[in-house]
C-alpha positions in Angstrom: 92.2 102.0 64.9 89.5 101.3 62.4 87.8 103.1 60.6 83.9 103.7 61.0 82.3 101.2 58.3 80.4 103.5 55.6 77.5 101.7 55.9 76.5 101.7 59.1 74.3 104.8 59.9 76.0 106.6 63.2 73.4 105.7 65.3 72.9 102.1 64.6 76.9 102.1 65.3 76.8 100.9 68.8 73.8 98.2 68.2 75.9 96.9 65.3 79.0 96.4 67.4 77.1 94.4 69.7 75.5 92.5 67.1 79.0 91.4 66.0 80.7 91.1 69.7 77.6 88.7 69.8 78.3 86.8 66.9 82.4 86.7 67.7 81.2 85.1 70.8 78.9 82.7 69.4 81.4 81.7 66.2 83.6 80.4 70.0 86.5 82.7 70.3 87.5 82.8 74.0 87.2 80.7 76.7 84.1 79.8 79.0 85.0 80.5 82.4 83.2 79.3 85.5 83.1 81.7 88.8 82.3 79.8 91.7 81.0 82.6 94.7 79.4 84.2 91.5 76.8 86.2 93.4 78.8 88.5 96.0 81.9 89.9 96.6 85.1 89.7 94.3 82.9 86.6 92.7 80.1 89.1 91.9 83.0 91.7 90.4 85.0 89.1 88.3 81.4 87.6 86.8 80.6 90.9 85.6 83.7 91.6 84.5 84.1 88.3 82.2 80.3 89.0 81.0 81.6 92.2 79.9 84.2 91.0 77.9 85.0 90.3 74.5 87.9 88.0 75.3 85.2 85.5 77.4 82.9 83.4 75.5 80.5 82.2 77.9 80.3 83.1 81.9 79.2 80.3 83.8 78.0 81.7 87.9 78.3 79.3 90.5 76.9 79.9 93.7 73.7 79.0 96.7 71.8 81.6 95.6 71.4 83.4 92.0 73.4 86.7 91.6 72.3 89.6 89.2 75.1 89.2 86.0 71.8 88.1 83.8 74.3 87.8 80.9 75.9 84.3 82.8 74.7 81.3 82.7 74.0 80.3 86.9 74.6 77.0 88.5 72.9 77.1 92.2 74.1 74.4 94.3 77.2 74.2 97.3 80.7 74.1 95.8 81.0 71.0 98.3 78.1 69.2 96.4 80.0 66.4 93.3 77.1 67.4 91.2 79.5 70.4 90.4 81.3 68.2 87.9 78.2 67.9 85.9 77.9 71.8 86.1 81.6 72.4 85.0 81.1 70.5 81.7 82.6 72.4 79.0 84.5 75.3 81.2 87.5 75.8 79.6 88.5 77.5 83.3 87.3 77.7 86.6 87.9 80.7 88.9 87.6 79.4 92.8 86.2 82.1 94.7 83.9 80.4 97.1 85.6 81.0 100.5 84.2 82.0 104.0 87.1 84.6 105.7 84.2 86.3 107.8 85.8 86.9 111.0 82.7 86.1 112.9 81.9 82.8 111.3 82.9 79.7 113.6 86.5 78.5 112.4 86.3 74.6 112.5 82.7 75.2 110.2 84.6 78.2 108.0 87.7 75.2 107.9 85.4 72.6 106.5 83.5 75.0 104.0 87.0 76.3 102.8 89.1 73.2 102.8 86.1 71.2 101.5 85.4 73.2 99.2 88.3 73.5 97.6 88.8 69.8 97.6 85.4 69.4 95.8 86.2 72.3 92.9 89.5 70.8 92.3 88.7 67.1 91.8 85.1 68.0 89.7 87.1 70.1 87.5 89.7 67.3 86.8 86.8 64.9 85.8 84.7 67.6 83.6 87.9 68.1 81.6 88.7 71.4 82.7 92.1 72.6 82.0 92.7 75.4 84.3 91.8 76.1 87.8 92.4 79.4 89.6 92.8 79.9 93.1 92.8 83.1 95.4 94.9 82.9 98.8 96.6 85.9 100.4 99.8 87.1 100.7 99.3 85.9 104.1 100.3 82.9 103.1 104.3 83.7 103.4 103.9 85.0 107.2 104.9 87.6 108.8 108.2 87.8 110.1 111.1 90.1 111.4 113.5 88.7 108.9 111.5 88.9 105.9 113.0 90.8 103.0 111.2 93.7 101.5 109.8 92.8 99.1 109.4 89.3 99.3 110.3 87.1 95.9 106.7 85.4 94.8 108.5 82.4 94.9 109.6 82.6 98.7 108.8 80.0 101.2 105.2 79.7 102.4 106.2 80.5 106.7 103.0 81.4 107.4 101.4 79.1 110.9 97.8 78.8 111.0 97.9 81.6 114.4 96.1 83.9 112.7 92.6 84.2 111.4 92.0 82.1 108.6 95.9 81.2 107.3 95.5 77.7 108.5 92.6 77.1 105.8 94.5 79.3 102.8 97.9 77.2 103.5 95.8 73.8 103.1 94.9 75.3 100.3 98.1 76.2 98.9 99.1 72.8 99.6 95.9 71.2 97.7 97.3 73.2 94.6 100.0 72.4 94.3 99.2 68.5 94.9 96.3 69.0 91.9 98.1 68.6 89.1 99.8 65.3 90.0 96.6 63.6 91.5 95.1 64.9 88.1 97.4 65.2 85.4 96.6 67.6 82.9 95.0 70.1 85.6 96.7 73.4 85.7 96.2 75.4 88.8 97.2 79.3 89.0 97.2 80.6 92.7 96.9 84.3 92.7 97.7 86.2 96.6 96.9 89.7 97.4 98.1 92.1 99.8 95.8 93.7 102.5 92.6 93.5 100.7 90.5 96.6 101.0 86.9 97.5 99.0 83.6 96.2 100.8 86.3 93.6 103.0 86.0 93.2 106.9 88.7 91.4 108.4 91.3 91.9 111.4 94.0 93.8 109.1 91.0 96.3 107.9 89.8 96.6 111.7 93.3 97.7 112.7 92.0 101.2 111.0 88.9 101.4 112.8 90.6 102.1 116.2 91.1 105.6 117.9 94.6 105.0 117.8 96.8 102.9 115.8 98.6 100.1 118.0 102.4 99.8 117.5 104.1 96.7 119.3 107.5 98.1 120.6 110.4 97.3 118.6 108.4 96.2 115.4 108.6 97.1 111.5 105.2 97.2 110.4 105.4 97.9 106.3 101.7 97.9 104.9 101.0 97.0 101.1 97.9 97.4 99.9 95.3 95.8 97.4 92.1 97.4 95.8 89.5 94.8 95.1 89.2 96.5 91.9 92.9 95.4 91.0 92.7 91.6 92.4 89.5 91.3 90.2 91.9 92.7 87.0 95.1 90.2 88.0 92.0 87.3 87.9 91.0 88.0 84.9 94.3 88.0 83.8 94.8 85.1 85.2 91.4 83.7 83.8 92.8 84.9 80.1 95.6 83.0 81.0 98.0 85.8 80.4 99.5 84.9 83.8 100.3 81.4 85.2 101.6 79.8 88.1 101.6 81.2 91.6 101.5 85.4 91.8 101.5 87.8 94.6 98.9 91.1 93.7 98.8 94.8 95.0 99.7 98.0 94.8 103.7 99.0 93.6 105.9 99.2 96.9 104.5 99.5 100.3 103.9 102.4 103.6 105.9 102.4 106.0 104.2 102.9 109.9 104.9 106.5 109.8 103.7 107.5 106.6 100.7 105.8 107.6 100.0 107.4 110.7 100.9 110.9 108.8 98.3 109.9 106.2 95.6 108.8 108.2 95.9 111.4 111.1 95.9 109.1 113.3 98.1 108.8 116.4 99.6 105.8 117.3 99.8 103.7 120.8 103.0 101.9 121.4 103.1 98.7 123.9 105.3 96.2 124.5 105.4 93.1 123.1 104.4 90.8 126.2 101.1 92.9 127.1 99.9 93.4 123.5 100.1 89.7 122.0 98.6 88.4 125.7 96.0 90.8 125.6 95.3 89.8 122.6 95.1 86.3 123.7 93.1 86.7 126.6 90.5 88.2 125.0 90.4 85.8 122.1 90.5 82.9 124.3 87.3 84.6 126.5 85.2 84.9 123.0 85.1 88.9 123.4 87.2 89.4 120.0 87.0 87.9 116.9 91.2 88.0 115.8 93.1 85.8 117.5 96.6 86.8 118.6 98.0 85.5 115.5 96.8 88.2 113.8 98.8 90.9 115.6 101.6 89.9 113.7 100.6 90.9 110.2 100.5 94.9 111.7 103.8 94.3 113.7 106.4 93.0 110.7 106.9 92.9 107.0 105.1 90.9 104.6 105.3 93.2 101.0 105.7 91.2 98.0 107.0 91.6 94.8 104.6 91.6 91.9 106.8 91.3 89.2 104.8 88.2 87.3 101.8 90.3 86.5 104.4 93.1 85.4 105.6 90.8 83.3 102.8 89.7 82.1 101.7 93.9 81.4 99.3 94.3 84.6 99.7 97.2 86.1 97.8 98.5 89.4 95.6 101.4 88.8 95.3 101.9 92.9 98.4 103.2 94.6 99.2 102.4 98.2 98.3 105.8 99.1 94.8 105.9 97.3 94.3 102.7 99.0 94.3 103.6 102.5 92.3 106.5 101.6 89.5 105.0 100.2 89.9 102.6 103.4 89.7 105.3 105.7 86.5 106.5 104.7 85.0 103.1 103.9 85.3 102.5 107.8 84.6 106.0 108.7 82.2 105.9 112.0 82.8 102.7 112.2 84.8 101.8 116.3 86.9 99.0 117.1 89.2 98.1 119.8 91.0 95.5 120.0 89.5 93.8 116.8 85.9 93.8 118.6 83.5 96.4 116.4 81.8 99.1 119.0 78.4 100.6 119.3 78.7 104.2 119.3 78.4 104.9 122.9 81.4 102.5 123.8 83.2 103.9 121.4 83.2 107.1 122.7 84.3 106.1 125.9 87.2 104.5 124.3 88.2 106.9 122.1 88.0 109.5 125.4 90.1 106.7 127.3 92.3 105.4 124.5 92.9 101.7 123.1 95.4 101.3 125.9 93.1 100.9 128.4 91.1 98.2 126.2 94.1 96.2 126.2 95.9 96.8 129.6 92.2 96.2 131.1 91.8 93.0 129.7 92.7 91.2 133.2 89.4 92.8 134.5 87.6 91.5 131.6 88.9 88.5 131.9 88.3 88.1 135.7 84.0 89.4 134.9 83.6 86.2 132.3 84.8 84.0 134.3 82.8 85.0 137.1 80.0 84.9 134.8 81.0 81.5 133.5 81.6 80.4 137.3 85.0 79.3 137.0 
């Protein structure tokens, strides 16, 4: 450590430091990193984080609407719009984080912004002479399977299908990054995937905890692995710092198993089998009265942990355990009801909660008879 300089009065110590963080930045040590989805989210997180950092020369934002990092430089426009290229001039590294996951959002129009998107970022990077491009998936990506190991090797096959909410717009994804580089030599792309993501995120997998009971398909495995936003926003910047390359899974060290999440969460589970849960599931997908399609059941009924050992090569190291995860995820959704992935208002919930999830589910034949009536059929 070193020592205090003599001539620097104590209180003007801090002032001073800045001064000269300032003028390291200026005299260009570090790389200027560009954040597309800049102004919410794990965009808003990582722009701050980069701003804050003496490693980052300059933070360029990207997004439709200005965030509040004053200390980066914004870009507004859509990531679909070319004129990105012009914006990306002299990023050393772009970090892609413009992507649409809501569950509510219509899927072909979430597709196009996604895939699109991507397509756009990639390509005006390559022509602004970026060297790096980073990418944010999801563990998703390798499926969810019964004859998955635990945990799965970051370099395992991609078996995910495009059933479940989302996937089918992450694995075109995949498969744009790892095309990049040979359409536009001299492009590095770095695809980071987390576990269950949990920290100001609403999707299916974080809706599983909002109902009054936990559902267990019979004769499943589920093994839950965690991710704090707070980690995946470290493991970027790592990745931004280019401490860590290639494709990388992130989340916490080893995973839950179904019981010990029931015995943390206190909350009881419903068993079914197979055949009524998954067409349940479909039925009321198909009718428009949930958002998760059936595909989504699968990522609470088998394994899909994965190792982390690049970043742990790299020295990353969570600072969330599994554990603290789904406690911090269990009061985020705290009075918060859903049943079969559709959110409640608080009088239906207590009526299910009273009934149970089971007559959600097995009930679904009524449902389904009611819209159709309504929708003459």
């Amino acid at each position: 450590m070193s020592s205090p300089d003599p001539q620097v009065p104590a209180a003007h110590g801090a002032e001073v430091r800045q001064r000269r963080n300032n003028s390291t930045r200026s005299a260009g040590r570090g790389p200027v990193v560009a954040v597309t989805g800049a102004a919410s989210g794990v965009g808003d997180l990582l722009t701050r984080r980069l701003a804050e950092s003496e490693e980052v020369k300059q933070v360029i934002a990207i997004d439709e609407r200005r965030g509040e990092v004053s200390e980066a430089q914004w870009q507004i426009l859509d990531v679909r719009d070319p004129a990105i290229a012009e914006k990306l001039r002299g990023a050393d590294v772009v970090v892609h984080l413009a992507l649409d996951l809501d569950l509510e959002t219509d899927a072909a129009a979430r597709t196009a912004y996604n895939v699109r998107g991507t397509q756009t970022v990639l390509t005006a990077a390559a022509a602004a002479g970026v060297h790096r491009v980073v990418l944010c998936t999801s563990a998703m990506v390798y499926g969810a399977l019964p004859d998955n190991d635990i945990p799965l090797s970051e370099d395992a096959e991609l078996r995910a299908t495009a059933e479940a909410t989302g996937v089918g717009d992450l694995l075109e994804i995949e498969r744009l990054a790892r095309r990049a580089p040979r359409a536009h030599p001299g492009l590095n792309v770095t695809v980071v995937r987390p576990a269950v993501l949990v920290g100001g995120t609403d999707t299916a997998l974080t809706r599983y905890f909002e109902s009054p009971r936990l559902l267990v398909v019979a004769g499943s495995r589920p093994a839950w692995q965690f991710c704090h936003v707070e980690d995946l926003v470290s493991a970027l910047e790592y990745a931004a710092l280019e401490k860590v390359e290639g494709e990388f899974a992130v989340g916490c060290d080893g995973w839950l198993e179904q019981e010990e999440v029931e015995e943390l969460s206190g909350i009881r589970r419903m068993e079914l089998p197979s055949a009524v849960a998954l067409g349940a599931a479909a039925r009321l997908h198909r009718i428009g009265l949930t958002p998760s399609p059936a595909g989504d059941l699968a990522y609470t009924m088998h394994p899909w942990v994965v190792s982390v050992g690049r970043l742990h090569d790299a020295g990353w190291r969570p600072r969330w355990t599994n554990e603290e995860v789904l406690a911090a995820l269990l009061e985020e959704v705290e009075g918060r009801h859903t049943v079969a992935g559709r959110r409640l208002g608080r009088k239906d919930a207590t009526a299910a909660g009273a009934a149970g999830a089971t007559v959600a589910l097995l009930g679904t034949a009524a449902l389904v008879r009611r819209a159709r009536k309504r929708r003459g059929l």
